[in-house]
KEVOSE-672217 format. One line per field, with one value per residue (C-alpha): x, y, z; residue in three letters; residue number from 1. Coordinates in pm, 1 decimal. Layout:
px (X:...)
py (Y:...)
pz (Z:...)
aa (ALA:...)
i (NUM:...)
***
This chain:
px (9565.9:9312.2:8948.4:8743.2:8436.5:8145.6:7856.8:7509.9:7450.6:7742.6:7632.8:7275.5:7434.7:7669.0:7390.1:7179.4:7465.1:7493.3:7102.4:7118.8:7420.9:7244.6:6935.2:7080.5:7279.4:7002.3:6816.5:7093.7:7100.3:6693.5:6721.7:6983.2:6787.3:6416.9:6670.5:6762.4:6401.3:6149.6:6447.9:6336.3:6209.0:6427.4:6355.1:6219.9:6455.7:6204.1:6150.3:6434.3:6274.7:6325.2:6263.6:6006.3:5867.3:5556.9:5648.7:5508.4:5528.2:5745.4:5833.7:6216.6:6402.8:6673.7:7039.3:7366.0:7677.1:7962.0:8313.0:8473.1:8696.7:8706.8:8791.0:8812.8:8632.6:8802.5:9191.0:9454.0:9859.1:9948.7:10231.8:10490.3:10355.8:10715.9:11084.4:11260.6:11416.1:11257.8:11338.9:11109.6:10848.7:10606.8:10356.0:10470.0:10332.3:10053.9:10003.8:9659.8:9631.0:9391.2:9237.6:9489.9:9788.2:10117.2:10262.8:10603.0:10761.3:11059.0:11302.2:11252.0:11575.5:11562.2:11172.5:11271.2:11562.7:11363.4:11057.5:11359.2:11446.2:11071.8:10991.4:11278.1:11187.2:10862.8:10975.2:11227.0:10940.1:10684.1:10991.9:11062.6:10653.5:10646.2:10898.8:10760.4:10376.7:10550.1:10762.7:10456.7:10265.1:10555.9:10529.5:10132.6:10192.5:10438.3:10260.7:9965.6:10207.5:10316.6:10653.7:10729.8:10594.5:10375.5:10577.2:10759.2:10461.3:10379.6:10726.1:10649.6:10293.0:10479.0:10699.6:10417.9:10222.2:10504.8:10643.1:10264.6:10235.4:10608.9:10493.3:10105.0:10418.6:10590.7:10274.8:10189.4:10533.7:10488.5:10169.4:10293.7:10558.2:10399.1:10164.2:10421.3:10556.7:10258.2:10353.0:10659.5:10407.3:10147.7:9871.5:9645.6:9331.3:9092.9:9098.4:9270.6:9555.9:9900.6:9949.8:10252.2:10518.0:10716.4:10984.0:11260.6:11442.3:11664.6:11527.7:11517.7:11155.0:11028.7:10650.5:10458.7:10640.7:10422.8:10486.3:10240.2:9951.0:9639.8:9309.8:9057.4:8897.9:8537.0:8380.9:8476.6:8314.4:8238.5:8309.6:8221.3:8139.1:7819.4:7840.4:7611.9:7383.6:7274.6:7298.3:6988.3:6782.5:7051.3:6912.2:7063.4:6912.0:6878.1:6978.8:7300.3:7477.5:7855.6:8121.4:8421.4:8658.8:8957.2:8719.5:8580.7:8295.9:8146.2:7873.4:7746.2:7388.6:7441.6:7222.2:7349.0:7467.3:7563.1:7597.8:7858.2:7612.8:7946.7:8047.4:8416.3:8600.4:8826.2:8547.0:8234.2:8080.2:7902.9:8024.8:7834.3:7946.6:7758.4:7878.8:7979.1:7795.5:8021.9:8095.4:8258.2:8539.0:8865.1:8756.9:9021.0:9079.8:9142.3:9029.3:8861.4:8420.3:8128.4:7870.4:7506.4:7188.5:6838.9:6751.2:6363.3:6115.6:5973.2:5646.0:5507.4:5812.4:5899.9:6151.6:6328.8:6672.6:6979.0:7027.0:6696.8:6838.9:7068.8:7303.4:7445.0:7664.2:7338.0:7084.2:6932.2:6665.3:6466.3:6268.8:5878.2:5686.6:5353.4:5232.0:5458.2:5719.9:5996.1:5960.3:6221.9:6119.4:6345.9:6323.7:6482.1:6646.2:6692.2:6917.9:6963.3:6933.3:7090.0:7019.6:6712.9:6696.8:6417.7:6235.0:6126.7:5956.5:5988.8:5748.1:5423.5:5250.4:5193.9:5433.7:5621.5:6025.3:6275.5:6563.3:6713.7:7045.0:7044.8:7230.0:6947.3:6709.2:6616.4:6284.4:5956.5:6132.7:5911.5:6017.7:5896.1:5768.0:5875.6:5775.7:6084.8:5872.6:5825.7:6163.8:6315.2)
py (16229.6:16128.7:16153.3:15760.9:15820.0:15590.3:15539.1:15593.6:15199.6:15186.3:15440.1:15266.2:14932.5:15114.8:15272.3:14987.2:14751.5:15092.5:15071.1:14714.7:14767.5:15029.3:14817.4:14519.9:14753.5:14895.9:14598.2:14428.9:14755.8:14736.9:14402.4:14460.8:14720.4:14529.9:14259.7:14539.1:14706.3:14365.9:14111.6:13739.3:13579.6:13356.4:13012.8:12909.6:12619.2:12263.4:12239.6:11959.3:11626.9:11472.9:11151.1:11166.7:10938.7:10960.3:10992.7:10687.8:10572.0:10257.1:9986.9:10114.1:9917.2:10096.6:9918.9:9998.4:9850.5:9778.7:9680.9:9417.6:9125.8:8739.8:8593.6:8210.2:8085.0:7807.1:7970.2:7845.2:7882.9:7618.5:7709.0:7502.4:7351.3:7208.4:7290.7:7163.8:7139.3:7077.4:6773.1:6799.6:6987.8:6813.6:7007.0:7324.8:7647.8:7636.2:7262.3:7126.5:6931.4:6674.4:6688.4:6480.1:6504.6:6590.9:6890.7:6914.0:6688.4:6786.6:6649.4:6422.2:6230.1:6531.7:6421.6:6042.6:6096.0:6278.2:6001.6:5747.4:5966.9:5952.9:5664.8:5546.2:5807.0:5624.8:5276.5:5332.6:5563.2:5245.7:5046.3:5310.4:5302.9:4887.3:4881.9:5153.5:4996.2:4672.0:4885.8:5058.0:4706.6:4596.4:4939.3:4887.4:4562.2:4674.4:4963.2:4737.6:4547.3:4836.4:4761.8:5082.7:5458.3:5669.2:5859.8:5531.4:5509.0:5842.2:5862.5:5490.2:5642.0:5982.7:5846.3:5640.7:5933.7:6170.5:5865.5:5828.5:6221.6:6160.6:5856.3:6118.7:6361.5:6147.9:6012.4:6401.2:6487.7:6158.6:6208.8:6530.0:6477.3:6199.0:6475.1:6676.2:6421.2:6424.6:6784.3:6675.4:6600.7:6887.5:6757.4:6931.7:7018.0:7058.6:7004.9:7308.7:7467.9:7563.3:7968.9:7989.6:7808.9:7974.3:7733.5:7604.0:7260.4:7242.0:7523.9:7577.4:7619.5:7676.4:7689.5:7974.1:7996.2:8027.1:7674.3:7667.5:7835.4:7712.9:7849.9:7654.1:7700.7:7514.6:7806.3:8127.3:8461.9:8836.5:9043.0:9395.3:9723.3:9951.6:10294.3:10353.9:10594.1:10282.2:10022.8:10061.0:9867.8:9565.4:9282.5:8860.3:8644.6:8970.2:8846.7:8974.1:8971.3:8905.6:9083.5:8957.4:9197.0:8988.5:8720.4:8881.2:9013.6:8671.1:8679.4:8538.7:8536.8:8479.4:8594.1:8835.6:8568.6:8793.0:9159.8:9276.0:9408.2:9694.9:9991.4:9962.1:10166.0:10378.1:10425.5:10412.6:10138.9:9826.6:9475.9:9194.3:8849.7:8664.5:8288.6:8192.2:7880.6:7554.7:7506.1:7879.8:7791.3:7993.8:8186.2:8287.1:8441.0:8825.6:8914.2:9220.0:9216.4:9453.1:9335.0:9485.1:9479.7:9557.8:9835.5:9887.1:10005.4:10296.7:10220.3:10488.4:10646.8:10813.0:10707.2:10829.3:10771.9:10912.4:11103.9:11306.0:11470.1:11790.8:11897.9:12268.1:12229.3:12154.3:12223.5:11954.8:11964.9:11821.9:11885.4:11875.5:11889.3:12040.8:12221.3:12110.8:12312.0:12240.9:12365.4:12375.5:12219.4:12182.3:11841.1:11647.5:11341.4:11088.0:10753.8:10519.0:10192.8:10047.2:10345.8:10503.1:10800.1:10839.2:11234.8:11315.1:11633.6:11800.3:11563.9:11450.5:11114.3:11148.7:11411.5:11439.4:11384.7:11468.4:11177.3:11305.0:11497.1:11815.8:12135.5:12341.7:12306.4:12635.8:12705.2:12729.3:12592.2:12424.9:12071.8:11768.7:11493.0:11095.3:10889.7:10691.5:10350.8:10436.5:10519.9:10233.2)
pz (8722.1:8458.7:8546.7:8548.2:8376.3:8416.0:8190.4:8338.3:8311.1:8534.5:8841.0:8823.8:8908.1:9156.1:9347.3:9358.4:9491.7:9788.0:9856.4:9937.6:10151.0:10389.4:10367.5:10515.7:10804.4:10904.4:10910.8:11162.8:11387.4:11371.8:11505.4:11768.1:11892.2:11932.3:12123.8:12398.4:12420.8:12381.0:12518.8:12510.4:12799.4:13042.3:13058.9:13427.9:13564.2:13664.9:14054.4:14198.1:14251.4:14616.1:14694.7:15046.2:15286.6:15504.6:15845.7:16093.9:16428.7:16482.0:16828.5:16900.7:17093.7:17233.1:17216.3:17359.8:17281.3:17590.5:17523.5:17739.7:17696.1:17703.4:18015.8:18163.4:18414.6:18515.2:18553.6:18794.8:18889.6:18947.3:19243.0:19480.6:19815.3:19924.1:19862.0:19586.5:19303.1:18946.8:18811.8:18524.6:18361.5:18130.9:17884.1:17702.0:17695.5:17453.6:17490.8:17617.5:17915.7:18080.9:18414.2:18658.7:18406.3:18531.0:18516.2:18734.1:18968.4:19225.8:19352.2:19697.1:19791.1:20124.8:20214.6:20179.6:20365.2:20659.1:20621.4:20750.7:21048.2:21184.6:21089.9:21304.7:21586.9:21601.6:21595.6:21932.6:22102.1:22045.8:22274.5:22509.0:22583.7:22560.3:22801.9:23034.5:23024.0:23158.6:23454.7:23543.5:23568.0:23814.1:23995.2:24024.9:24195.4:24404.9:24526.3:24648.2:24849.1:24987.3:24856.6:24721.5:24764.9:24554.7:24419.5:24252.9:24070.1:23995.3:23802.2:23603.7:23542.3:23395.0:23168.3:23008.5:22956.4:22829.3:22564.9:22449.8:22405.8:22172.8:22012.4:21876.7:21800.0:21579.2:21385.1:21334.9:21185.9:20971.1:20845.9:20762.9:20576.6:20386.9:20273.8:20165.9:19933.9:19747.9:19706.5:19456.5:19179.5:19062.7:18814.8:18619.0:18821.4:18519.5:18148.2:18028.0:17793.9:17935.2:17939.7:18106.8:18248.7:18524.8:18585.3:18432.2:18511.9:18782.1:18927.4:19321.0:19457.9:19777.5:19884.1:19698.2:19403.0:19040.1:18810.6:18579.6:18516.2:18309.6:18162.3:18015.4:17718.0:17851.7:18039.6:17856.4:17967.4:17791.0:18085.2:18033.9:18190.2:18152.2:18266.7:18639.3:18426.3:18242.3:18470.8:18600.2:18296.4:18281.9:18527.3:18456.0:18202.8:17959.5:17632.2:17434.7:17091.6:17178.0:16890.5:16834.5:16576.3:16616.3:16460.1:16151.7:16371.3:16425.8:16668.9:16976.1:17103.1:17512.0:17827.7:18106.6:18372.2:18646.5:18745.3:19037.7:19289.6:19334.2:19119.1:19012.9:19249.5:18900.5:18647.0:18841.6:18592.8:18696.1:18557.4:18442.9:18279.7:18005.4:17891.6:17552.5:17403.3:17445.0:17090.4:17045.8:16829.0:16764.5:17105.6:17324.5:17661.4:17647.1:17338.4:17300.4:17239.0:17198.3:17383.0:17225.5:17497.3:17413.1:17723.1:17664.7:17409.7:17311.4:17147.5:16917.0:16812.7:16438.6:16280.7:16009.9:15783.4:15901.9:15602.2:15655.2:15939.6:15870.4:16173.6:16252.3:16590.1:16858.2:16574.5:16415.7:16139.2:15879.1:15539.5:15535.7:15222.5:15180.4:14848.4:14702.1:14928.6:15114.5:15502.3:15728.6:16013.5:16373.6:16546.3:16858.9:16750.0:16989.6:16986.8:16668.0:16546.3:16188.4:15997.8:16189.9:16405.1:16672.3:16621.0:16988.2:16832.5:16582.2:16317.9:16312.6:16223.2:15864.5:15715.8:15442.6:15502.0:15239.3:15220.6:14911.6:15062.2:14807.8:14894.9:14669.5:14897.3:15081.7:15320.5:15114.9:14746.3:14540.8:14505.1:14257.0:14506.5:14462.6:14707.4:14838.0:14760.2:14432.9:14328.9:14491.5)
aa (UNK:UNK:UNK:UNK:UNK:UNK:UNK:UNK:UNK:UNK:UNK:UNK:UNK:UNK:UNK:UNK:UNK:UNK:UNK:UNK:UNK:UNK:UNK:UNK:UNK:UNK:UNK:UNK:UNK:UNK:UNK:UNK:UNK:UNK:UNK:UNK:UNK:UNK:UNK:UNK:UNK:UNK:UNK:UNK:UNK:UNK:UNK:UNK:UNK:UNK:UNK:UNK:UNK:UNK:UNK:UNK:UNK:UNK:UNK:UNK:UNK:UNK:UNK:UNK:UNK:UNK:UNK:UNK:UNK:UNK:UNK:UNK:UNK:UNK:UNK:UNK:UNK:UNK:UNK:UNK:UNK:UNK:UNK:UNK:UNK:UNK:UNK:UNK:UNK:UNK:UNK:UNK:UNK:UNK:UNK:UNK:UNK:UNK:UNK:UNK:UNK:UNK:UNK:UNK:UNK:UNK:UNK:UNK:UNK:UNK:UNK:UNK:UNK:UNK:UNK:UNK:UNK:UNK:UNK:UNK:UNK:UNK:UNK:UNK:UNK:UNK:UNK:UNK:UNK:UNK:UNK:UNK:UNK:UNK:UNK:UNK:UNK:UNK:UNK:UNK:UNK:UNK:UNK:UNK:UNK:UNK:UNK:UNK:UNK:UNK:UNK:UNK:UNK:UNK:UNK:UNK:UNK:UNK:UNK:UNK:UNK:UNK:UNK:UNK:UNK:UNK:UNK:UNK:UNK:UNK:UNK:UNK:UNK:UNK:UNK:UNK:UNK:UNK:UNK:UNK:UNK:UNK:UNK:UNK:UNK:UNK:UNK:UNK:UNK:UNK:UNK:UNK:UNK:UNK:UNK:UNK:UNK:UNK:UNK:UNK:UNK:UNK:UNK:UNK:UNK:UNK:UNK:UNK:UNK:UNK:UNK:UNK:UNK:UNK:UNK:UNK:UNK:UNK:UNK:UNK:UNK:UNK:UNK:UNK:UNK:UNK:UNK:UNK:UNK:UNK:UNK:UNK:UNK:UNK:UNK:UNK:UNK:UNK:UNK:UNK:UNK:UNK:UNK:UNK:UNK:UNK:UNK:UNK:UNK:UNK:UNK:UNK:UNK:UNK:UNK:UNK:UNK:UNK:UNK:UNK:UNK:UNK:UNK:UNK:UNK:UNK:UNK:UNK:UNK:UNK:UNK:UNK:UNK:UNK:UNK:UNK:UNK:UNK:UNK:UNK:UNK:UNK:UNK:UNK:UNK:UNK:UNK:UNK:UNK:UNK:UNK:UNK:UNK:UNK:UNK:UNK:UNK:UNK:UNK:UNK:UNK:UNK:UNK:UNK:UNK:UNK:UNK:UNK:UNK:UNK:UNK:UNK:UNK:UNK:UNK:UNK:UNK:UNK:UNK:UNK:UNK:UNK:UNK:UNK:UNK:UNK:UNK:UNK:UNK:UNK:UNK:UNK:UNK:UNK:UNK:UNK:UNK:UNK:UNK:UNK:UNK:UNK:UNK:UNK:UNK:UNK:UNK:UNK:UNK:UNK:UNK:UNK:UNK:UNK:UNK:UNK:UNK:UNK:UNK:UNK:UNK:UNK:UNK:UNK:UNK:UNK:UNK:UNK:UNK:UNK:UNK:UNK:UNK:UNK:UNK:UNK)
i (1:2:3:4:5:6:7:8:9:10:11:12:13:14:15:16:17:18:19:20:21:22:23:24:25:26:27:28:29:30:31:32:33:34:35:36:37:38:39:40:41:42:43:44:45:46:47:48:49:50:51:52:53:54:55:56:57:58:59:60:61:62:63:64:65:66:67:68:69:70:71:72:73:74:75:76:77:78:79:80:81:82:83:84:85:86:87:88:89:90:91:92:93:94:95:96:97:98:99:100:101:102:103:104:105:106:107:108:109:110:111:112:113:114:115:116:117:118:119:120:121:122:123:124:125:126:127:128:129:130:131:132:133:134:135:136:137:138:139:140:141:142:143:144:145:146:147:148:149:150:151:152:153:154:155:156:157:158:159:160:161:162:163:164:165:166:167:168:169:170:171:172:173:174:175:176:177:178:179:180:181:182:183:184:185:186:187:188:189:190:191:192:193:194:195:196:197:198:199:200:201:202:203:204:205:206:207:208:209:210:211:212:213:214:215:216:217:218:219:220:221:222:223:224:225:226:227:228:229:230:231:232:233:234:235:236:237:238:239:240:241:242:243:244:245:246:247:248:249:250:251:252:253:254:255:256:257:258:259:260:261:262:263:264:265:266:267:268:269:270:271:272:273:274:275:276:277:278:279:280:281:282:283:284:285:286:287:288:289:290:291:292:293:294:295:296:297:298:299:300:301:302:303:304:305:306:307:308:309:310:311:312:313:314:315:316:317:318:319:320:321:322:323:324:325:326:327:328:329:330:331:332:333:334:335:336:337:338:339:340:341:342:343:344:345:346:347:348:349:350:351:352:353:354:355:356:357:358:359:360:361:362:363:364:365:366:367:368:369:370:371:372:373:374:375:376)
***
């Protein structure tokens, strides 16, 4: 193999291009090496910011909602006094009656029939008894001649007696009866909406029976129940917002009318009515309602958002700044009202309250402060 032979020019340039190779290796591993001993400091991350508000006493009034339903005041059935048959029936379930408007009528060819029979009873008992007042007239007079005995007269007196006593009978029986054909035709006893109809026509009835039965629609009543713990702030003439959820949630503002003085004997919960305003449209019997009461107040109370309040099982706690540090701080919330939560202890007037939900937050963190005001 033949030797390469380089001219001195040649190994200069050659071991200058080597000298600047090991100068710039050493000059990475010099600098890798002050990076492990003299590493650069770690940026500190900024404090989170929570939004805070300054804890003060407010007038709660405590509320409680009851469900119930819609019930009518004014609600009949309509049933048979008399036996008959239906000859017709007149309004239609659903259909909206007026007070005295008929509603059935039965047949009475049987009543007729038996108005003929004592109606003729009475007319021959009126000339039994003309007849006998004119024997016992005779009989009188006779007697004070001595004609006949006393017992002739006794017997003329009798018979009077005994065919009055029929003829009281048979005016009895007729004024009966006559009040019994009244019973053929049922009217409506109020102004009211059909919401049933029981029979059909033709149909054999006999006293008792269900026709039809009615509800109005003028005098319609939330009746709900309160459970006995409770019922001891609800007294009449309270007032009450009345819910309806079949009815978008429309609203009702009504007073407690009445409260049953007795404890239902299944649930143990006391009842009490309140009336809906007259022009309560699209409001129907036995619809369902939530029925809110104001209880009583609690003056001086803190109150504080929902969200501020952080729940473990029975724990319950909240966030307090001071020093810009979070503390965690135990309280006793109470009941609620549209967002607020009462603090029976736990807070004092004037504190600091975190509202800002934030999972970072740990006891004694250091926190930037924004008052909830000023954010909003």
């Amino acid at each position: 193999m033949k030797e390469i032979k380089l001219s001195r020019l040649q190994k200069t340039g050659l071991f200058f291009v080597l000298l600047v190779f090991a100068a710039l290796i050493g000059f990475r591993f010099h600098e890798r090496l002050q990076l492990r001993l003299d590493p650069e400091p770690s940026r500190t991350p900024s404090p989170p910011a929570v939004e805070v508000i300054k804890a003060r006493p407010e007038i709660f009034v405590e509320s409680r909602t009851f469900q119930g339903e819609i019930l009518a005041d004014d609600h009949a059935v309509i049933s048979a006094r008399t036996t008959g048959k239906v000859i017709k029936v007149y309004p239609r379930q659903g259909e909206s009656v007026s007070q005295g408007d008929l509603l059935v009528r039965l047949d009475h060819e049987e009543q007729l029939r038996e108005l003929d029979r004592i109606r003729a009873a009475g007319d021959r008992i009126r000339g039994d008894l003309d007849l006998a007042d004119k024997q016992l007239a005779r009989q009188k007079e006779l007697f004070a001649r001595e004609i006949i005995p006393r017992d002739s007269l006794d017997v003329a007196e009798h018979r009077v007696l005994a065919l009055r006593a029929q003829l009281r009978e048979n005016q009895a029986g007729l004024e009966l009866l006559l009040q019994r054909l009244k019973y053929v035709e049922e009217s409506a006893p109020f102004e009211a909406v059909v919401q049933k109809v029981h029979v059909q026509q033709g149909e054999l009835v006999s006293p008792g029976i269900p026709l039809i039965e009615l509800v109005s629609l003028m005098n319609l009543k939330a009746f709900f129940s309160v459970p006995q713990n409770e019922a001891s702030g609800l007294m009449p003439g309270m007032p009450v917002s009345i819910e309806i959820p079949a009815l978008d949630y429309t609203s009702f503002s009504s007073l407690i009318h009445s409260i049953n003085p007795a404890l239902e004997p299944g649930t143990r919960n006391l009842t009490a009515t309140s009336f809906f305003p007259v022009n309560a449209d699209r409001v129907r019997p036995g619809m369902a309602v939530n029925v809110g009461v104001d209880l009583q107040q609690a003056h001086e109370a803190i109150m504080i958002p929902d969200q501020a309040v952080q729940r473990m099982g029975t724990q319950a706690w909240v966030y307090v700044v001071a020093d810009d540090q979070v503390h965690k701080r135990k309280i006793e919330p109470g009941p609620s009202r549209q967002g607020q939560i009462m603090v029976l202890k736990g807070l004092d007037e004037g504190e600091l309250v975190v509202v800002t939900p934030d999972q970072r937050l740990r006891d004694q963190s250091r926190v930037s402060v924004i008052m909830a005001q000023d954010a909003k």
